[in-house]
C-alpha positions, 0 to 999 in steps of 0.5 A: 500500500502507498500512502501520499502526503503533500504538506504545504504552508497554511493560506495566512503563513508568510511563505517567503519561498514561494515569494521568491519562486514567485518573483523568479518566475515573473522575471523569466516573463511568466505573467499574471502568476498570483502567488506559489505556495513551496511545500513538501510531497512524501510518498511512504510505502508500507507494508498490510492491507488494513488501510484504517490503521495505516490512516490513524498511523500515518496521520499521527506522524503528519501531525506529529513529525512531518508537518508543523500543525502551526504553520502547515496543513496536509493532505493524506491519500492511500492507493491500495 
């Protein structure tokens, strides 16, 4: 079973990353780009079918490890 996680900073966190991205992309001539948002994208596999407790297991690692509930939200999805 795979497990995909993309975290990325919350919509009122400063995100001077994707500031910068940002202001790159406009100086190669892409226009009229908003704002970017730089976050991260794991993909874990694991090992068992039983998707509920990979779900509880996984989600207390996002919010314990591998994000900063504080500043970053997640988004999990497991695939068979």
């Amino acid at each position: 079973m795979k497990a995909k996680i993309v975290i990325t900073p919350k919509k009122a966190v400063v995100d001077p990353q994707g500031k910068t991205v940002r202001n790159a992309l406009e100086q190669l001539g892409h226009r009229g780009i908003k704002a970017v948002h730089v976050g991260k994208y794991l993909e874990i596999e694991m090992d068992g079918t039983d998707r509920e407790s990979a779900r509880a297991a996984l989600d207390g690692a996002c919010r314990k490890f591998l994000s900063n509930p504080v500043i970053e939200d997640y988004h999990l999805e497991i695939a068979p």
